[in-house]
Structures are given as C-alpha cells and as structure tokens.
C-alpha positions as CSV (number, residue, x, y, z in Angstrom):
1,X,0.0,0.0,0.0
2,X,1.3,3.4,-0.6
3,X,2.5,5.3,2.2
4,X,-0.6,7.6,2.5
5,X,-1.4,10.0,5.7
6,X,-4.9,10.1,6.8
7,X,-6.9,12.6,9.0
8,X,-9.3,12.5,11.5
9,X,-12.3,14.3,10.0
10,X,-13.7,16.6,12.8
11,X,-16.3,17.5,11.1
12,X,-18.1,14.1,12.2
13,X,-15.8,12.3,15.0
14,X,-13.7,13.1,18.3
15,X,-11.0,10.9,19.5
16,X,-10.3,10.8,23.0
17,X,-7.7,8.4,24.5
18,X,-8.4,7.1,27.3
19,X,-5.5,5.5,29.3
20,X,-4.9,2.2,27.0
21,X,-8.0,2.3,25.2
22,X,-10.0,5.3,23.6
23,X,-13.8,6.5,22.5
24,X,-14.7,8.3,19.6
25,X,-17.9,10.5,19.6
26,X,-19.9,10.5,16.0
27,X,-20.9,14.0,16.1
28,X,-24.1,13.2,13.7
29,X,-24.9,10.3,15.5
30,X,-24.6,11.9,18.8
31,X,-23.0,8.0,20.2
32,X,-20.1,7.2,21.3
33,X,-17.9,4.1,19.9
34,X,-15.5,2.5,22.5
35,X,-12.5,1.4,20.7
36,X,-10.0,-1.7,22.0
37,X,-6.7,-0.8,22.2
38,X,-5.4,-2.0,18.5
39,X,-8.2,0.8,17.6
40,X,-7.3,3.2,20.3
41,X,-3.3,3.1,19.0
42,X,-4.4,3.4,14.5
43,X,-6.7,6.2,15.6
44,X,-4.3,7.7,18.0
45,X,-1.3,7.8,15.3
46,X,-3.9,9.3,12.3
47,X,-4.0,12.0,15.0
48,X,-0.8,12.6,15.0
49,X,-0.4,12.4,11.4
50,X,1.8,10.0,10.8
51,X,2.1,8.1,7.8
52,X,0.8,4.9,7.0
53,X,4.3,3.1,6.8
54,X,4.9,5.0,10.1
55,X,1.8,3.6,11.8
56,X,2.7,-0.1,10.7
57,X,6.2,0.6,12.2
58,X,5.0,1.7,15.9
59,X,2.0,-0.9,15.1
60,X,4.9,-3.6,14.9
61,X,6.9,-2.4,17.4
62,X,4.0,-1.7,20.0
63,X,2.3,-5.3,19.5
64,X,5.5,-7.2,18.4
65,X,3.7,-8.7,15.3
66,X,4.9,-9.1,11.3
67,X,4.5,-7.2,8.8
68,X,1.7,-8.8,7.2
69,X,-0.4,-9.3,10.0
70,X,-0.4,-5.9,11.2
71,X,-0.6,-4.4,7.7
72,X,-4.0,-6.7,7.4
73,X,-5.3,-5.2,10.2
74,X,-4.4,-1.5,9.4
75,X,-6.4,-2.0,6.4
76,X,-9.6,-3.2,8.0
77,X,-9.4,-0.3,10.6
78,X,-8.4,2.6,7.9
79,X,-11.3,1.2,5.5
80,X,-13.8,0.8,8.6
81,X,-13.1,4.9,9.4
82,X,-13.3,5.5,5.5
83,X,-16.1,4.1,5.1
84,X,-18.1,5.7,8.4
85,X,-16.6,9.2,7.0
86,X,-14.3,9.4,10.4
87,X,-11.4,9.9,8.8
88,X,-10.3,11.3,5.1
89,X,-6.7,10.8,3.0
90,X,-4.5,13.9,3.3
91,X,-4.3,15.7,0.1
92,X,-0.4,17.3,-1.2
C-alpha cells in the first residue's frame, strides 16, 4: 500500500484516549464508539499524522507482530473509518 497520511475528520468524530484504550464521539450520530486498544493506537497515530508506513512501524513495534499481519489489520481499521466518513486521505 502506498504510504498515505490520513486525517481525523472533525467534522463528524472526536477521539479521546483514554489510558490504554480510547472512544470516539460520532458528532451526527450523537453515540459514542468504545475502541480496544489496537483501535485506540491506528486512531491515536492518524491523530498525530503519521504516515501509513509510520503507523505499521510503531503498530509492529508496540504489538510485536509481522508485517503482514499488522498491515491486514491497518487496512480493516483505515477502510472501517473511510467508510463511516471518520477519517479522510491527506491531500499534497
């Protein structure tokens, strides 16, 4: 996957970490969505803006797993906020 940057989209969520694990608040929906802390830590590094590759690297580092398994799962979570409209790709 190309090494895209994501953002939080504002507009419609708010992230708030909450010591290991985290809970966004769907503005529209007016509910909030407890995240686990896999969730907590892809949401937390969008928010940051890093990079994709950059949040496989501290995704790899943080749960000690390979490459292709945490790569799986960054795609699931990044298409899952996509799709809701939680987060967008960064634009040049």
């Amino acid at each position: 996957m190309e090494n895209k940057k994501y953002l939080l989209n504002t507009d419609k969520v708010l992230f708030t970490p909450l010591e290991e694990e985290g809970v966004l608040y769907a503005i529209e929906d007016n509910k909030y969505i407890s995240l686990n802390t896999t969730y907590t830590s892809i949401v937390q590094y969008i928010a940051e803006g890093l990079e994709y590759n950059g949040i496989v690297s501290q995704l790899m580092d943080e749960y000690e797993v390979e490459k292709e398994v945490c790569e799986g799962q960054l795609k699931a979570v990044v298409a899952d906020l996509l799709a809701k409209g939680y987060i967008n790709e960064a634009t040049a």
